[in-house]
C-alpha positions in Angstrom: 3.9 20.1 26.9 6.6 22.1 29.4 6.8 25.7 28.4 9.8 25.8 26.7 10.7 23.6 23.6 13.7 22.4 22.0 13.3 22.1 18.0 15.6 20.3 15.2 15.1 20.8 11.6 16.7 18.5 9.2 17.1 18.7 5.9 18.1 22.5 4.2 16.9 22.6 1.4 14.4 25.5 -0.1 11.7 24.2 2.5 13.9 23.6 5.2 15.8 27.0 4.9 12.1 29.0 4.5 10.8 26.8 7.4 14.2 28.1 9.8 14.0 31.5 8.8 10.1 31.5 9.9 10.7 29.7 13.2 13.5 32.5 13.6 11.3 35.4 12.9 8.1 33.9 14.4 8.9 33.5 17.9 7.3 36.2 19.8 4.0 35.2 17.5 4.1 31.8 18.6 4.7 32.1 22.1 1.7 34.4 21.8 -0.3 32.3 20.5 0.9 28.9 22.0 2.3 29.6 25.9 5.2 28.1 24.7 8.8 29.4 24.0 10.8 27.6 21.2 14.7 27.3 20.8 15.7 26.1 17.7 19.0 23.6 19.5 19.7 21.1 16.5 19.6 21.5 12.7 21.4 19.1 9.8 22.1 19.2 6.6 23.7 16.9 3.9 26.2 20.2 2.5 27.0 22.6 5.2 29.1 24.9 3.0 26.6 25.3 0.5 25.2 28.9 0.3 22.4 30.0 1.9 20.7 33.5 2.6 21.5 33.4 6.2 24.6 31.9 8.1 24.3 28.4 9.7 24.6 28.4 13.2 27.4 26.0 13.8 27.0 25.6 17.4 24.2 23.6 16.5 24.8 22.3 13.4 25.2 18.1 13.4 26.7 16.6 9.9 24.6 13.4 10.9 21.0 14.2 12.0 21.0 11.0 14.2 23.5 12.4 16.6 21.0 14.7 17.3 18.7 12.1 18.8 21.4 11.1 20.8 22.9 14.2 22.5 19.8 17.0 22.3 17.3 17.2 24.4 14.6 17.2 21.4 10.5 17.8 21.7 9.7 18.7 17.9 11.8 17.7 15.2 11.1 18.6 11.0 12.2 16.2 8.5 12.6 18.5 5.3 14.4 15.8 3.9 12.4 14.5 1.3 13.4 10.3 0.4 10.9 7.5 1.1 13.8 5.5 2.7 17.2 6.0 4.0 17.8 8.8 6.3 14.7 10.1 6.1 12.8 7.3 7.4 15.2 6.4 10.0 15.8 9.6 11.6 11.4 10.0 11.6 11.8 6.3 12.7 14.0 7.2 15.7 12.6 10.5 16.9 9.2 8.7 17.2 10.8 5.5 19.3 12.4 8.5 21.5 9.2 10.0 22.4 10.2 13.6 20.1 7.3 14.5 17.7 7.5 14.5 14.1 6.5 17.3 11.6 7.0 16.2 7.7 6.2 17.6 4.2 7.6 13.9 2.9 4.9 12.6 0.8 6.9 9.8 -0.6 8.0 8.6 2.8 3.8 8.8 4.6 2.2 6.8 1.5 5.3 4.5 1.7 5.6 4.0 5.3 3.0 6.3 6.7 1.1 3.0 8.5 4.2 1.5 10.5 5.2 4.8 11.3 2.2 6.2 13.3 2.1 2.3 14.6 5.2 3.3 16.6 4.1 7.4 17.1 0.4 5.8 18.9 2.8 3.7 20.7 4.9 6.6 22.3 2.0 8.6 22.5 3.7 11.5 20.5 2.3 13.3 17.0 3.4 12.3 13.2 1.8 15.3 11.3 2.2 15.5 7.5 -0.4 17.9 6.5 2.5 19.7 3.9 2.6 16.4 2.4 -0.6 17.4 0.4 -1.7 20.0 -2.1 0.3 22.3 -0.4 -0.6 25.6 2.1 -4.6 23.6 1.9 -5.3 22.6 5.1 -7.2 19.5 3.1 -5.6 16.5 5.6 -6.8 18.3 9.1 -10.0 19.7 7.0 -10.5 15.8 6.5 -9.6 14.5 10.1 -11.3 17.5 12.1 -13.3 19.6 10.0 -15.1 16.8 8.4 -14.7 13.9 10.9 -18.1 12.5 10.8 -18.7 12.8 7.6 -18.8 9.5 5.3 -16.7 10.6 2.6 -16.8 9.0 -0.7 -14.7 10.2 -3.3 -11.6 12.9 -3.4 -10.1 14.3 -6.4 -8.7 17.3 -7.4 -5.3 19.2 -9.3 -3.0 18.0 -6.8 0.2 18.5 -9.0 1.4 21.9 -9.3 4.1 21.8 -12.2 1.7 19.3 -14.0 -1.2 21.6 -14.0 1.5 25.1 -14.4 2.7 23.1 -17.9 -1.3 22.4 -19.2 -2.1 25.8 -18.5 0.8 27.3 -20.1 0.8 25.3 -23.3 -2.6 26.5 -23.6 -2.0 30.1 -23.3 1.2 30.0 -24.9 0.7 27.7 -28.0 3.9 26.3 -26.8 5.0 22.7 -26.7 5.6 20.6 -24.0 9.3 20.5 -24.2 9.8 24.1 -24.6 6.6 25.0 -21.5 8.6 22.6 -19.1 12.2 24.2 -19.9 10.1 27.9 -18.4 8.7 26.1 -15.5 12.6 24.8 -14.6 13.3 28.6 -15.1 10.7 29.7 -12.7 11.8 27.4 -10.1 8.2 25.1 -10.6 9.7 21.9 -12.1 13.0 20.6 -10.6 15.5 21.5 -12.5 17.6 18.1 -12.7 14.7 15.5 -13.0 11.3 16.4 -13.2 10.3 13.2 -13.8 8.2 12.2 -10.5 6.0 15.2 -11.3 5.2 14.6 -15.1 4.7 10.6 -14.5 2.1 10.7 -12.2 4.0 9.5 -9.0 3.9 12.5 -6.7 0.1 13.2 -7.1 -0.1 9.4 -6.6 1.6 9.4 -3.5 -1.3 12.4 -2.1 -3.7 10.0 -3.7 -3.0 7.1 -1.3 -2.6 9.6 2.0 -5.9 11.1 0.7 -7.6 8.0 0.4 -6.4 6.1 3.9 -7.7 9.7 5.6 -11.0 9.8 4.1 -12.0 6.2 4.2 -10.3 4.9 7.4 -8.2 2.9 5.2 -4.4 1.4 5.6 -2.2 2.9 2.9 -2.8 1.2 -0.3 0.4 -1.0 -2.0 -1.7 -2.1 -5.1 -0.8 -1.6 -8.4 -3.2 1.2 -10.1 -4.1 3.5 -12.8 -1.3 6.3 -13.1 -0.1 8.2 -15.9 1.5 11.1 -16.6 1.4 14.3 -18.8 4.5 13.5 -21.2 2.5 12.4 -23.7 0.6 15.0 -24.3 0.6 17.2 -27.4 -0.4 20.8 -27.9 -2.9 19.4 -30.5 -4.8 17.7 -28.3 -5.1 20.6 -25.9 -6.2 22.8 -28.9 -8.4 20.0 -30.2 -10.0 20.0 -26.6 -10.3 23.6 -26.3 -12.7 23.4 -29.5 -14.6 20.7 -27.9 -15.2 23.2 -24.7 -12.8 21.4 -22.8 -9.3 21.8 -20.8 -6.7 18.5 -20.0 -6.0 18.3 -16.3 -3.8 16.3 -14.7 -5.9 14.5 -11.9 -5.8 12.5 -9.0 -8.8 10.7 -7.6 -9.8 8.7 -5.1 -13.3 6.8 -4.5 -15.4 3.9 -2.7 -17.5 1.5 -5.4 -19.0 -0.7 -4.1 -17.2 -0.8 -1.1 -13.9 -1.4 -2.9 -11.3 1.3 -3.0 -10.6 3.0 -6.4 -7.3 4.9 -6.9 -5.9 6.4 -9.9 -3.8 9.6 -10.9 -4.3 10.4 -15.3 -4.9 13.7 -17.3 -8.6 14.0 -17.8 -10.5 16.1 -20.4 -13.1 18.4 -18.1 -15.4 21.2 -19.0 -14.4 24.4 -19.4 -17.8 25.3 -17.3 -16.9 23.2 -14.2 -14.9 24.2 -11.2 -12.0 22.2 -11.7 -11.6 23.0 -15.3 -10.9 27.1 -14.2 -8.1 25.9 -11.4 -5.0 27.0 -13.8 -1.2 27.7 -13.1 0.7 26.3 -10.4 -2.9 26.6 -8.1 -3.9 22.9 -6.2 -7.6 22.5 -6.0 -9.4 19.4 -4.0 -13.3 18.8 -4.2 -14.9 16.0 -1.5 -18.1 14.4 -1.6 -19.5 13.4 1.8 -22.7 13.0 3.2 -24.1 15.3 4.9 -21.7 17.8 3.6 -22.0 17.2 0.1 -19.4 18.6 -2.4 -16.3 20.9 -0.7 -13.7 23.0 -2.9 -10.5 23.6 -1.3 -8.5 25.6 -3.5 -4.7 27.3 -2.7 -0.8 27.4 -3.7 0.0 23.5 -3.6 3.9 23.8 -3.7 6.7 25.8 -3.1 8.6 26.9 0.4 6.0 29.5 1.2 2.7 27.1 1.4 4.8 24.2 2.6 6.1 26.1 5.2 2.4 27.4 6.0 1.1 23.8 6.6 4.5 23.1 8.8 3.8 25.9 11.2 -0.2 24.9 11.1 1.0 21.5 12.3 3.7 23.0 14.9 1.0 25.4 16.8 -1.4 22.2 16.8 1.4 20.1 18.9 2.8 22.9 20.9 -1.3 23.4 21.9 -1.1 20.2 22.9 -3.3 18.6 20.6 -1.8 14.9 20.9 -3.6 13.0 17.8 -4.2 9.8 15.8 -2.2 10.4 12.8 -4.4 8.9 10.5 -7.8 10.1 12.1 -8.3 7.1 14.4 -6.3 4.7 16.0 -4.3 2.6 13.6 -5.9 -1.1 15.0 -9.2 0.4 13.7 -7.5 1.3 10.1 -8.7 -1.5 8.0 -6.8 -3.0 4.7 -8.9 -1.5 1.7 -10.5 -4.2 -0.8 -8.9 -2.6 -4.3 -11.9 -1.8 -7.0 -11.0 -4.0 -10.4 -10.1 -1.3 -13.2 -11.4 -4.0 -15.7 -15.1 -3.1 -14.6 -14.5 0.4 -14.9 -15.8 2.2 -17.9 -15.6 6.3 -18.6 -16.0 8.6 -21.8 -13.0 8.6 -23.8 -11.2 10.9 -26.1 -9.1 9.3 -28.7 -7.0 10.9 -31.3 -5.5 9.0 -34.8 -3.3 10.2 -36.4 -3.5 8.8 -40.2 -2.8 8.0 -43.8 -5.9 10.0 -45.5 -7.1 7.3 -47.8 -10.5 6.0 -48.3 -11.2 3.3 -45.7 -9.1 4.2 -42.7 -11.9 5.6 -40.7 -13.8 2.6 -41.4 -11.0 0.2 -40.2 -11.1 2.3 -36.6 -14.6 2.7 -36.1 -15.3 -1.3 -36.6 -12.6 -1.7 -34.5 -14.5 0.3 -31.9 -17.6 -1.3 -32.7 -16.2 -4.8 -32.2 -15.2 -4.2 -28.8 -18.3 -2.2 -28.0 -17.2 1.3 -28.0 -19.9 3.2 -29.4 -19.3 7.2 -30.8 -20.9 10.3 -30.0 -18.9 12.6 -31.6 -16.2 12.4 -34.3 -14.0 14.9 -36.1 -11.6 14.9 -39.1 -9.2 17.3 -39.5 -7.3 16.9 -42.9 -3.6 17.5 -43.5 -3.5 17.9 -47.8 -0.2 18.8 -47.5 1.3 15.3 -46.3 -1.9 13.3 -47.2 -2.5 12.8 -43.5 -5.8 12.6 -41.2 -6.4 13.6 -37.2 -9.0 11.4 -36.7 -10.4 13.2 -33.2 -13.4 10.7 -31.7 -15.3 11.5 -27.9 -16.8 7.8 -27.2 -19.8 7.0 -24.6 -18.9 5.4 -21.4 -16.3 2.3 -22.4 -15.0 -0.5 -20.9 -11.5 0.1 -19.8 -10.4 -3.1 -20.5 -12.0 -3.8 -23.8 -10.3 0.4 -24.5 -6.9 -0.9 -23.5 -7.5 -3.8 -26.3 -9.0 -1.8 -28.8 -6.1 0.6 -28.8 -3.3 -2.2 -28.6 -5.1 -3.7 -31.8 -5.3 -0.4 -33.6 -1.8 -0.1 -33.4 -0.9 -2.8 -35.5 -2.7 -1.0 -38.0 -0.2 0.3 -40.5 -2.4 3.4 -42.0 -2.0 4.8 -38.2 0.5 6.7 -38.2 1.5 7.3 -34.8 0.7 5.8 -31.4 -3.1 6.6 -30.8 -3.4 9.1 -27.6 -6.3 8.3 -25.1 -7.5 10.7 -22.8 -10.5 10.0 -20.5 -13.2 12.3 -19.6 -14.2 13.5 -15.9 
């Protein structure tokens, strides 16, 4: 790469303000480090009068980001951005096609379009680097794609959800409820304040999953429907009930190879209190990988916010302005094969269930035949009696089950008319 290089950052937002300020103030450090001198010539944004904590250059300021392709002389351009489509893919789209590397924290737009688009970056021979896309300031994607190249790597998981795992730790410490824990993290700045939703529902720690997965197994991007749920449903009770049990709710994504089929899925899971994972609280990522000969690796760090994003950014910048021109994916994308998808309906795990019912002889009975008939067998059962409103938790920990004879058993119990409420299933790491 020529020794001095033209940036553009689109997309102002918290990260792309954070990331401008650092390129700013970062300069002499980078050229130390690099050999190269930057000169930030383009940057775009969907509100230019909005306010800011430093002024906006307007010599360099385009309304559209693609007019900036077409009159700047660009090397490295940052899509801060954020959508899976629309301007965000096309500007990443046509920066690529004009031979300009791309640096991305978009998450939504890699597991989306992550395959096609480091197609056309191999093509031009430039870099599509994402490693802000996942968990944060941990370097897990180049940990994955250098550190551990020839390892064979079999499973990933970890907290890879900041506000999820921020709300779980807080509703345990706080005795709050969920409602009340997620109107403090909008405060703090840790849930978006609009519409949280994509967080609580399990998409964006999905979206990590399936880069996760096509780094560590050599796989394309996944598009098959899977396991994901989110933390909505869950109830301090059941975090206090767990607690008692010795165990903590955690908001999990996981990724893993049976039997040579791949095996995605993002759902709150009840985990020791002894383990590693079940320690990682507040707004903290953590990622463990199995691989052989490694054997289990903990990456732990801030997974969100401008700070780590802007970390990972800069990790990626020095990496292209060194001149480290890379696969984007690990390996060249003709070698990427398409992932046979594990069936759920085979899978089987430990489950917690909660019911919550009318306390009258013969209701427990009524659930555990249930159970029995569809070959769920109990370890470990609790009653916790309301007197008061002549009401029953029913709190049962099951050996391994069948997912799919679980999903039945539930959707018959619920026709039950002594249960009171939807019953709430949690599975066990």
């Amino acid at each position: 790469m020529k020794k001095n290089v033209n940036i553009a950052v689109v997309g102002l937002g918290q990260i792309g303000n954070y990331l401008l300020n650092e390129l700013n103030i970062k300069k002499k450090d980078i050229e130390i480090k690099t050999g190269k001198k930057i000169k930030i010539v383009a940057i775009s944004a969907k509100n230019p009068q909005k306010k800011r904590k430093f002024k906006i250059n307007k010599k360099i300021f385009f309304k559209n980001p693609v007019d900036i392709i077409k009159k700047k002389n660009i090397d490295i351009l940052f899509e801060c951005i954020g959508n899976s489509d629309g301007i965000s893919k096309k500007i990443v789209e046509l920066s690529l096609k004009n031979k300009i590397h791309v640096i991305t924290p978009n998450k939504a737009l890699i597991s989306k379009h992550g395959d096609y688009l480091s197609k056309v970056a191999e093509k031009n021979k430039v870099n599509l680097e994402f490693e802000a896309s996942v968990a944060g300031g941990i370097p897990i994607l180049r940990t994955i794609k250098e550190g551990l190249a020839t390892n064979k790597i079999t499973k990933v998981y970890g907290i890879l959800n900041g506000t999820c795992n921020y709300i779980l730790s807080e509703m345990e410490t706080s005795k709050n409820t969920f409602s009340n824990v997620l109107k403090k993290a909008q405060h703090l700045g840790y849930a978006e304040p609009g519409n949280p939703k994509l967080d609580l529902n399990g998409y964006d720690a999905f979206a990590k999953v399936r880069i996760l997965s096509s780094l560590s197994f050599n796989k394309k991007i996944s598009n098959k429907k899977c396991l994901m749920e989110g933390i909505e449903n869950i109830d301090y009770k059941d975090i206090e009930i767990a607690s008692q049990l010795n165990f903590r709710i955690k908001l999990l994504g996981i990724t893993e190879i049976i039997n040579n089929k791949l095996f995605e899925r993002v759902h709150p899971c009840l985990v020791n209190k002894e383990t590693y994972i079940g320690n990682v609280n507040g707004v903290m990522n953590a990622v463990i990988v199995h691989g052989k000969p490694i054997g289990e690796s903990i990456f732990q760090g801030e997974g969100a916010g401008p700070e780590a994003t802007s970390s990972a950014l800069m990790s990626d910048f020095l990496s292209i302005l060194r001149g480290n021109i890379k696969y984007p994916f690990g390996i060249p994308n003709t070698k990427r094969k398409t992932a046979y998808t594990y069936n759920i309906r085979n899978y089987s795990n430990s489950l917690y269930l909660r019911f919550e019912v009318k306390d009258k002889p013969g209701v427990l009975s009524q659930i555990t035949h249930q159970l029995a008939k569809k070959k769920i067998s109990v370890e470990r059962l609790i009653q916790i009696p309301n007197h008061k409103n002549k009401t029953a938790s029913i709190v049962i920990i099951t050996h391994k089950a069948n997912e799919y004879n679980s999903q039945k058993c539930i959707k018959s119990l619920r026709a039950n008319k002594n249960i009171l409420k939807n019953p709430v299933l949690i599975r066990l790491l």
